[in-house]
MIDOSE-1310 file (N, C-alpha, C; in nm, 2 decimals, decimal comma, always signed):
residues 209
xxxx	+3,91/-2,85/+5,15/+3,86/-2,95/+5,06/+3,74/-3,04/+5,12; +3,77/-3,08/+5,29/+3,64/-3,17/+5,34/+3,58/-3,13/+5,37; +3,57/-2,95/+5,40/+3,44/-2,88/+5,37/+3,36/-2,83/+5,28; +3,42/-2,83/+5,14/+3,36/-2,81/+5,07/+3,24/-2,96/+5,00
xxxx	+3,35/-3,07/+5,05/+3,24/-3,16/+5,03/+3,10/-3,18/+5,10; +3,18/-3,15/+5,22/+3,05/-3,15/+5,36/+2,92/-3,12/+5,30; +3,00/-2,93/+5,28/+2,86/-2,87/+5,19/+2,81/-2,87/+5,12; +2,88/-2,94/+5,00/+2,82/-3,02/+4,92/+2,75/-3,12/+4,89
xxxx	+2,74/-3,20/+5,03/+2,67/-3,32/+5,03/+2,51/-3,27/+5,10; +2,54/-3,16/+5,19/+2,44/-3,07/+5,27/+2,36/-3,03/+5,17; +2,40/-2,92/+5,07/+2,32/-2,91/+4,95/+2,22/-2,97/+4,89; +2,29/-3,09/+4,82/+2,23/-3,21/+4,75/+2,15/-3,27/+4,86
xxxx	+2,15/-3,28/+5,03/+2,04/-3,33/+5,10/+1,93/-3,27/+5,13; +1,96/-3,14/+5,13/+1,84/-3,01/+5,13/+1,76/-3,04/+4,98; +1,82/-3,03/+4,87/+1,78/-3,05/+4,71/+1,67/-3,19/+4,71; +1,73/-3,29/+4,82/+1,63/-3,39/+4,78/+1,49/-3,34/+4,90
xxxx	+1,54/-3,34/+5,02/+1,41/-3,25/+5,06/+1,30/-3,24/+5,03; +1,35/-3,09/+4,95/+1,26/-2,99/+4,91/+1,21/-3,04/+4,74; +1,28/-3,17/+4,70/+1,19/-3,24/+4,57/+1,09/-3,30/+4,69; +1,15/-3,37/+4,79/+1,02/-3,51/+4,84/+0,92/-3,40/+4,91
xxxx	+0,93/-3,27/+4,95/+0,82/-3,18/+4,99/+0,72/-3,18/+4,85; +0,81/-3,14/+4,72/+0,71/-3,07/+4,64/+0,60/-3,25/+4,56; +0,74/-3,29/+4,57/+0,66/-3,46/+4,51/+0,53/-3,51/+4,61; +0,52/-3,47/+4,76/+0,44/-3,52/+4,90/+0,29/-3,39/+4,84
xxxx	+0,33/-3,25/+4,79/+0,22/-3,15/+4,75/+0,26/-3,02/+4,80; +0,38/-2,96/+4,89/+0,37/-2,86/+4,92/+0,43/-2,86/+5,09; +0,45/-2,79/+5,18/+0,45/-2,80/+5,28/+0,40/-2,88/+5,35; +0,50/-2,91/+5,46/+0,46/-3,05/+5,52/+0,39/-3,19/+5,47
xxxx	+0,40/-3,17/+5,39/+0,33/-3,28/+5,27/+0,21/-3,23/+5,27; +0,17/-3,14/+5,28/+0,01/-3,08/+5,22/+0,07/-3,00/+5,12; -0,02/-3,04/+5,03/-0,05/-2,95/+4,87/-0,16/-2,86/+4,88; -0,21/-2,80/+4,80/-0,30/-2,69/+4,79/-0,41/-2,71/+4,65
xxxx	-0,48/-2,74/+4,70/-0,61/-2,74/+4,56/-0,70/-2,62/+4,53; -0,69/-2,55/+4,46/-0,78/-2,44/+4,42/-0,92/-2,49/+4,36; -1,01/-2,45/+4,38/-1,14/-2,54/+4,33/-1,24/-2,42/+4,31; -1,27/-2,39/+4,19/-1,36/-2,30/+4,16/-1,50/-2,36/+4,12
xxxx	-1,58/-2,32/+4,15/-1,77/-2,44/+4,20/-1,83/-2,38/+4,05; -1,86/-2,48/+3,98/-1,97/-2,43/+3,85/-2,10/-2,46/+3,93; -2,17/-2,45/+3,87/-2,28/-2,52/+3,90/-2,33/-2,66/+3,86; -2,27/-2,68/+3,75/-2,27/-2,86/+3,71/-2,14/-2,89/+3,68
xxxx	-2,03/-2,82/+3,62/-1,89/-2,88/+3,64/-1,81/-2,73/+3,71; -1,71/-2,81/+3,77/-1,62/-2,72/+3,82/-1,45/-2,74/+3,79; -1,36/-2,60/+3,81/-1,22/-2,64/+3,73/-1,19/-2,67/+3,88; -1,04/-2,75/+3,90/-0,96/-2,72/+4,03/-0,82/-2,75/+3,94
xxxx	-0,76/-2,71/+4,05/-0,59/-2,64/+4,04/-0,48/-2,74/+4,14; -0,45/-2,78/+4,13/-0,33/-2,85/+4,24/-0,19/-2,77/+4,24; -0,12/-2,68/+4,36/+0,02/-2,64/+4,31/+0,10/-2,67/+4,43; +0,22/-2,69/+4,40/+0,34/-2,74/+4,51/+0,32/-2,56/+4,60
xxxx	+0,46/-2,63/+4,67/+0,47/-2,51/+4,76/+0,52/-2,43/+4,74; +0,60/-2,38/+4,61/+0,62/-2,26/+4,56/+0,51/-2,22/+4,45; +0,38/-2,23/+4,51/+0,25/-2,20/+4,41/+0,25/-2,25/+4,25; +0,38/-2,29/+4,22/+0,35/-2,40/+4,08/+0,27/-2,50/+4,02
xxxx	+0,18/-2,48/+3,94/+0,09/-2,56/+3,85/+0,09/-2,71/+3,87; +0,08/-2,79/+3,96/+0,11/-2,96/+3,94/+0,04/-3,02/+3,84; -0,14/-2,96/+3,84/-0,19/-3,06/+3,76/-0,34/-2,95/+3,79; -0,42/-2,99/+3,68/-0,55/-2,90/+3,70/-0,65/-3,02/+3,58
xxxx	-0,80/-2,93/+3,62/-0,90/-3,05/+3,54/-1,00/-2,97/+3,56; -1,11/-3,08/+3,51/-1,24/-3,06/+3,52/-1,29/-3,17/+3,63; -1,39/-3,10/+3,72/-1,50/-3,27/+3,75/-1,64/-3,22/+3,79; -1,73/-3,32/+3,81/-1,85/-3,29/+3,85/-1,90/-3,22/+3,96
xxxx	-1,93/-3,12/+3,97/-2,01/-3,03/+4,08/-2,11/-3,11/+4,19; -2,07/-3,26/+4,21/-2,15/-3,37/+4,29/-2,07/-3,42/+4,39; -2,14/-3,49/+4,48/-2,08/-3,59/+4,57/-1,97/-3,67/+4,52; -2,03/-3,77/+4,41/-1,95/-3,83/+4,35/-1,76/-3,75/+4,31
xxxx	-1,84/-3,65/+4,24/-1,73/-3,55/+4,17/-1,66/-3,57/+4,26; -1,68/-3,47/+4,39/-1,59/-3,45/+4,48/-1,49/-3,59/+4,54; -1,53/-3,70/+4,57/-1,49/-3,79/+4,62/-1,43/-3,84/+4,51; -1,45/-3,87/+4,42/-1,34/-3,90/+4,24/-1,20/-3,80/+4,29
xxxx	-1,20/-3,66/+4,34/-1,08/-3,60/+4,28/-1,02/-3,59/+4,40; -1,10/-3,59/+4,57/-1,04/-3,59/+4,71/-1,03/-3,68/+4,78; -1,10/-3,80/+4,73/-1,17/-3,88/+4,83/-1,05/-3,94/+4,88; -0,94/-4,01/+4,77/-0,80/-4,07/+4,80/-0,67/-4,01/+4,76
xxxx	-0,72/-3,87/+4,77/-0,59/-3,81/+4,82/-0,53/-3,71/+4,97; -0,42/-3,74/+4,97/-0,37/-3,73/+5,11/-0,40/-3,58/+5,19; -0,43/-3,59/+5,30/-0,46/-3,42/+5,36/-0,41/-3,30/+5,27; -0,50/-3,24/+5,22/-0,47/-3,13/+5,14/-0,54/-3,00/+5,19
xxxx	-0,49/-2,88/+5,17/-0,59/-2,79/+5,17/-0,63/-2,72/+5,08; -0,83/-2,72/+5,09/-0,87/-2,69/+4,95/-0,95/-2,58/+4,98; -0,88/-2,47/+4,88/-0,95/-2,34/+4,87/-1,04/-2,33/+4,77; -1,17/-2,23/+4,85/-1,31/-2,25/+4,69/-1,31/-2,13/+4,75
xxxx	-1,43/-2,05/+4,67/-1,49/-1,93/+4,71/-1,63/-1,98/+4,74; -1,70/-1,87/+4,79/-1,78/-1,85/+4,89/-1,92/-1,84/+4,74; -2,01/-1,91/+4,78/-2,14/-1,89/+4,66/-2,26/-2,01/+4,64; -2,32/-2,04/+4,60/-2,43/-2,13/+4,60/-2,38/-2,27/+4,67
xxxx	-2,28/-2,32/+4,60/-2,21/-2,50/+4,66/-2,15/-2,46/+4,75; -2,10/-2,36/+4,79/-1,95/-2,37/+4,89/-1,98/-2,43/+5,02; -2,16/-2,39/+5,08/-2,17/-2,50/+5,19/-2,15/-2,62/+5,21; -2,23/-2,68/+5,11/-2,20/-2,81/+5,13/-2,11/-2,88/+5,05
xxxx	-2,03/-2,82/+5,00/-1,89/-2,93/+4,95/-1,78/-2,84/+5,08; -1,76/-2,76/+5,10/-1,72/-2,76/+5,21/-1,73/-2,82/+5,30; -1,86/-2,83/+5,40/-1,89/-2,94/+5,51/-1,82/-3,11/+5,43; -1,85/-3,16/+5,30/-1,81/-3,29/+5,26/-1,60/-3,27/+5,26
xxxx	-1,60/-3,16/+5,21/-1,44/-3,18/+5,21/-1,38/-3,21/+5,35; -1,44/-3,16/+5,42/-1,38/-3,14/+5,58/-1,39/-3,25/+5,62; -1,48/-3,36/+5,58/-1,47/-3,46/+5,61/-1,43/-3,57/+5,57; -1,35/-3,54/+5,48/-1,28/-3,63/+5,40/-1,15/-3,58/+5,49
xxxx	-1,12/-3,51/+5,58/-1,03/-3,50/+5,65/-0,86/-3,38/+5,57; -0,93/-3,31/+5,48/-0,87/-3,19/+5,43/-0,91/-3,05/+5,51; -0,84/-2,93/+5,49/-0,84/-2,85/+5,53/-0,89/-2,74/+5,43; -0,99/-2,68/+5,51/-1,07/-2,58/+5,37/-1,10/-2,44/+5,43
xxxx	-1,04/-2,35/+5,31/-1,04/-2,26/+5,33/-1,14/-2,18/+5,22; -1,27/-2,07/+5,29/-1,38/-2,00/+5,20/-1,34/-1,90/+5,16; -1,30/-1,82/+5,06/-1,26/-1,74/+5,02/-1,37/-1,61/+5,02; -1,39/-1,53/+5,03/-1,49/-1,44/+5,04/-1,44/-1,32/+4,86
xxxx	-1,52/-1,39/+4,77/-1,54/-1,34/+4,65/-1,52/-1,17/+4,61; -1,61/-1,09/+4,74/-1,57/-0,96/+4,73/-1,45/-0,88/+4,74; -1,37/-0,97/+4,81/-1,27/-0,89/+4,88/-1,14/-0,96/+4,79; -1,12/-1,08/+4,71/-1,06/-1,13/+4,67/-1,02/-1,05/+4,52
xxxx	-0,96/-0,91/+4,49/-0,97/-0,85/+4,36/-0,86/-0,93/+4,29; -0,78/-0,99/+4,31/-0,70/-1,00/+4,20/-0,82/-1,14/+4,11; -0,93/-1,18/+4,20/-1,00/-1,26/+4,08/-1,11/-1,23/+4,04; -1,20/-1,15/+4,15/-1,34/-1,10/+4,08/-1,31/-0,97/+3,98
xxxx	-1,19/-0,92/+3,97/-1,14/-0,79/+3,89/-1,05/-0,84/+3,83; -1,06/-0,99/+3,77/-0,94/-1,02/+3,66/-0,98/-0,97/+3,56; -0,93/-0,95/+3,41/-0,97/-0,88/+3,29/-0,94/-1,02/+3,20; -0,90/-1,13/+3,24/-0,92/-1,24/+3,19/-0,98/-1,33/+3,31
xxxx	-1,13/-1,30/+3,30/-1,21/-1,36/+3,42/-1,24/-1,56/+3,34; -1,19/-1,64/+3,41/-1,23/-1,71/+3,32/-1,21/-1,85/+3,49; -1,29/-1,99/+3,47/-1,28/-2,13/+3,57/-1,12/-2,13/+3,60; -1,03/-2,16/+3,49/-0,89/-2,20/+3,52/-0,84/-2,11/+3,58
xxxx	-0,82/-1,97/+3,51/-0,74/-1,90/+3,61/-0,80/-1,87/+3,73; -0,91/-1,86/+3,78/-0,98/-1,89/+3,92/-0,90/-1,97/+3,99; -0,94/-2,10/+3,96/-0,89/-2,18/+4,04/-0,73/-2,23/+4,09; -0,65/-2,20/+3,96/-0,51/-2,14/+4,01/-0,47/-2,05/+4,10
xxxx	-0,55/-1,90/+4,10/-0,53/-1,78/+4,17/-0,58/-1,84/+4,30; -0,67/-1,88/+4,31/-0,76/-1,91/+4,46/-0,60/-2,03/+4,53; -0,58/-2,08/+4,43/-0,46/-2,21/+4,49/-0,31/-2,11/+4,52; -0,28/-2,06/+4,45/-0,17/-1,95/+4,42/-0,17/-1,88/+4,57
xxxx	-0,27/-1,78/+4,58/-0,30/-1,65/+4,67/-0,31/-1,75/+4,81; -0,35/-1,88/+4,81/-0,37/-1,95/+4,98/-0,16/-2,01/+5,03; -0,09/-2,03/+4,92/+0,02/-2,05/+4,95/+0,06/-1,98/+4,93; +0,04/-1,79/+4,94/+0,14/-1,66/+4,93/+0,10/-1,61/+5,06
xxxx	-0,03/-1,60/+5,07/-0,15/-1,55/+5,22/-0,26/-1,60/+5,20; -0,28/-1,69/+5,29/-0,40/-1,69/+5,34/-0,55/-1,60/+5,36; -0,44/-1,46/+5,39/-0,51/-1,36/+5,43/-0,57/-1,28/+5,33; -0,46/-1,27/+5,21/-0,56/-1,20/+5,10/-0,66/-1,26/+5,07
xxxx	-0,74/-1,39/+5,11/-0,88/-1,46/+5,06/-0,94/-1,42/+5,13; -0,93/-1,30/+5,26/-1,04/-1,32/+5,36/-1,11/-1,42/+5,39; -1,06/-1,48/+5,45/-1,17/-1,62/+5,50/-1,28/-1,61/+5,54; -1,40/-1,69/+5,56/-1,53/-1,68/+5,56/-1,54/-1,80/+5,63
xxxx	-1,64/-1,80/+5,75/-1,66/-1,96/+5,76/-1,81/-1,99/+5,79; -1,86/-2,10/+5,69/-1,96/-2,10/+5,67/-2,08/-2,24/+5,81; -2,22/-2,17/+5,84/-2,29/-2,18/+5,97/-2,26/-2,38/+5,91; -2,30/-2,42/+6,02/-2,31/-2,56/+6,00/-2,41/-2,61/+5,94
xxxx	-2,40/-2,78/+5,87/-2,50/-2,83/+5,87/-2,64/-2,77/+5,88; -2,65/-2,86/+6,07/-2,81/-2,81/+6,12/-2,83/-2,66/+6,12; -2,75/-2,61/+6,17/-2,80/-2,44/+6,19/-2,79/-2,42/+6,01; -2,78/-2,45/+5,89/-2,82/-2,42/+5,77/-2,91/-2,44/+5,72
xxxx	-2,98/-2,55/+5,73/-3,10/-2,63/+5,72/-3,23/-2,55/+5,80; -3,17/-2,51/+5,92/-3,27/-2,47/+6,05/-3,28/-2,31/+5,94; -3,20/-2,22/+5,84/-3,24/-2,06/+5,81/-3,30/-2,11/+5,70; -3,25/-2,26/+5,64/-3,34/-2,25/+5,50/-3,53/-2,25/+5,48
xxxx	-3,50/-2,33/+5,64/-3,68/-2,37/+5,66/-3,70/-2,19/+5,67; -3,70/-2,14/+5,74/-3,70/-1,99/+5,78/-3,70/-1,95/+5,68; -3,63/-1,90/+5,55/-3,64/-1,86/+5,44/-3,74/-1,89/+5,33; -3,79/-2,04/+5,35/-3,86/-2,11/+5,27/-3,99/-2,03/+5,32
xxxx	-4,04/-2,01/+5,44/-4,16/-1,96/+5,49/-4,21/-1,83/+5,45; -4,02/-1,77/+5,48/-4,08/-1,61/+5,43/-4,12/-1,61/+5,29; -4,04/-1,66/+5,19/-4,08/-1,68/+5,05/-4,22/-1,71/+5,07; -4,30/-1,78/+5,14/-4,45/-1,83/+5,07/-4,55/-1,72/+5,10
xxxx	-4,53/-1,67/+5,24/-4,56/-1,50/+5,30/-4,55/-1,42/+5,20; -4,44/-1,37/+5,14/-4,47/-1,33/+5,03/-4,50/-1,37/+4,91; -4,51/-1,46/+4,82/-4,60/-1,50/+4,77/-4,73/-1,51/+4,78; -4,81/-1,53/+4,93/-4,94/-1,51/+4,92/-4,97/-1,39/+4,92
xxxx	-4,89/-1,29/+4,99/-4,94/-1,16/+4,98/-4,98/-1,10/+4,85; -4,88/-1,12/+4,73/-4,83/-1,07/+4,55/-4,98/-1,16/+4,54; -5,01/-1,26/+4,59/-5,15/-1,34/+4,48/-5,25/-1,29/+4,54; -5,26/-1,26/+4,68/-5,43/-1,17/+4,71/-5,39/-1,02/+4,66
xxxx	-5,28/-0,98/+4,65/-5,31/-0,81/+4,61/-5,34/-0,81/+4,46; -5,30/-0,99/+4,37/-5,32/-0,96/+4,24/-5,49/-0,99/+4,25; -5,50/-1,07/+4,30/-5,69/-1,10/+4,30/-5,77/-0,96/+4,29; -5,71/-0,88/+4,41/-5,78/-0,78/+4,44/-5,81/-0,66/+4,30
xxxx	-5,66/-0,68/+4,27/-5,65/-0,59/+4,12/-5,70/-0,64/+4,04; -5,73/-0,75/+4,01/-5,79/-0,83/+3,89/-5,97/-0,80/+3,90; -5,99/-0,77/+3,98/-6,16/-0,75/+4,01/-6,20/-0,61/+4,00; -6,14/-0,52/+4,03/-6,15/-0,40/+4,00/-6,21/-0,34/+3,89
xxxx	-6,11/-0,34/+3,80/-6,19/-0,30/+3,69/-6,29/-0,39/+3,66; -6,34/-0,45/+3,70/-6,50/-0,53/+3,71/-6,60/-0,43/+3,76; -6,57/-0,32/+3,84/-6,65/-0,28/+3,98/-6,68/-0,33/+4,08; -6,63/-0,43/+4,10/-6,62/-0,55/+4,22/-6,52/-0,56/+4,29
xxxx	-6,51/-0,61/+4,41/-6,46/-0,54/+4,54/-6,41/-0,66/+4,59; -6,27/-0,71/+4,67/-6,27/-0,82/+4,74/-6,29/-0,79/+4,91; -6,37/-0,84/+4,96/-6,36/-0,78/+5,09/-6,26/-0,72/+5,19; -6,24/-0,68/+5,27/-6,16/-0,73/+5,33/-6,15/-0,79/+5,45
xxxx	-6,01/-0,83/+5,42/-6,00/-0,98/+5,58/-5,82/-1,01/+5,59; -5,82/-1,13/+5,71/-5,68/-1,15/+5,75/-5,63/-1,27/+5,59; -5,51/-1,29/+5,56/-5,49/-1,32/+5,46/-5,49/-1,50/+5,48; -5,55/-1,54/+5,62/-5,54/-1,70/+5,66/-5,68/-1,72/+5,60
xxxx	-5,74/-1,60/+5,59/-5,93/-1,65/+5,57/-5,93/-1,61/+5,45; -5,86/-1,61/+5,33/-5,89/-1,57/+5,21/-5,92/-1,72/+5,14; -6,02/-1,77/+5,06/-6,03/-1,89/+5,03/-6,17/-1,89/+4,90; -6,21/-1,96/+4,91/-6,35/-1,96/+4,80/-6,45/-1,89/+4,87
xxxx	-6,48/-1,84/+4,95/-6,62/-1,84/+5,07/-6,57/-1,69/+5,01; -6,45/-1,60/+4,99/-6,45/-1,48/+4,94/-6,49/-1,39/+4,83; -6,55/-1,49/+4,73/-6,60/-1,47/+4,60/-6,74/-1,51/+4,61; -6,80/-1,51/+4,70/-6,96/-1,53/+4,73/-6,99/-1,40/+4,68
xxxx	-7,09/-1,41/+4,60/-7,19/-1,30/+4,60/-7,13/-1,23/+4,47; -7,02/-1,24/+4,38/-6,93/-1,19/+4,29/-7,00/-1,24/+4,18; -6,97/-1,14/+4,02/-6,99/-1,25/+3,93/-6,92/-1,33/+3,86; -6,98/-1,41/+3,80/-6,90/-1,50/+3,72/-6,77/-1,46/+3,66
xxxx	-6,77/-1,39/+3,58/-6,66/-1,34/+3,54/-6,54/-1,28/+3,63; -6,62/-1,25/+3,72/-6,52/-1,21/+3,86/-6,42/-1,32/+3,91; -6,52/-1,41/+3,96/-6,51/-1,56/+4,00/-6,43/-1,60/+3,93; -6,43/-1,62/+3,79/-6,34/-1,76/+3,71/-6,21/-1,67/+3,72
xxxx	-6,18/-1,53/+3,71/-6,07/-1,42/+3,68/-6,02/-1,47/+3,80; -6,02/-1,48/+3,92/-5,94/-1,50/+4,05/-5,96/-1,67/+4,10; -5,98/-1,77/+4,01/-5,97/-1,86/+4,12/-6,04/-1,99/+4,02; -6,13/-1,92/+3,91/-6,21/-2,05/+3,81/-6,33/-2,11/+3,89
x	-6,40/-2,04/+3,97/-6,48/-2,09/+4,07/-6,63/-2,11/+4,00
């Protein structure tokens, strides 16, 4: 009989537990937030530790946004997928002192191959699949800050490289059927001085000169 109470009382102490786990968010008092990135709003997901639904929403795809729905809540870990925002609301989550995990979109089928592809169930599944494994999200981890900034300049350049190239090969086609010729030269010395000698009609077609 005084064991049955014992274990009875053991029960009921484990029962309150495992409520003040799921009431704290999940394991060790961290909860799990799924957060799927719109581009101007995005859904997120909150679920305990047995991947259950706590609470889900909308907020803004901003600074603000972000700090409205993380800023004063307790260490959590927040799963997104990998895509336009994920740098930098990742770098801002991390420092709100949460744990974040990038989910790499390709590899992730049970959401880029759902047949009800839709923000909510994203953001649940991305919250769901981080408190089953980790591992089914393939994690991604994305370059820092400076080193992102330092490939954008880089990328910015090559884009204008090519763009000047597409606008002297269109000049050049544009005069053609004229019978007129753009010279040739390196693409740093292409400028007004290159429609010398051209006619008018040549001239205004490439530049309005």
């Amino acid at each position: 009989m005084k064991k049955n109470i014992t274990r009875t009382k053991n029960q009921q102490k484990e029962a309150k537990m495992r409520k003040s786990r799921k009431e704290k968010g999940g394991r060790g008092g961290k909860q799990t937030v799924g957060l799927d990135l719109g581009d101007r709003t995005s859904r997120y997901c909150t679920v305990d530790e047995d991947g259950g639904t706590r609470k889900e929403g909308k907020l803004a795809t901003t600074r603000s946004g972000l700090n409205d729905l993380l800023g004063k809540m307790p260490p959590s870990r927040v799963v997104l997928e990998a895509g336009t925002h994920s740098p930098w609301v990742s770098w801002q989550v991390e420092q709100m002192g949460h744990e974040v995990i990038v989910a790499n979109p390709h590899k992730v089928k049970l959401i880029t191959q759902s047949t009800r592809k839709n923000d909510r169930i994203d953001a649940q599944k991305l919250a769901q699949l981080a408190v089953a494994n980790v591992a089914l999200l393939s994690p991604i981890r994305h370059r820092g800050a400076e080193a992102h900034a330092d490939l954008a300049v880089i990328r910015a350049r090559a884009e204008l490289m090519e763009a000047r190239t597409a606008l002297i090969n269109s000049a050049r086609g544009l005069v053609k059927p004229m019978g007129e010729r753009l010279r040739k030269c390196d693409a740093d010395q292409v400028g007004e001085a290159l429609a010398e000698g051209m006619s008018e009609a040549a001239r205004r077609a490439i530049g309005g000169y």
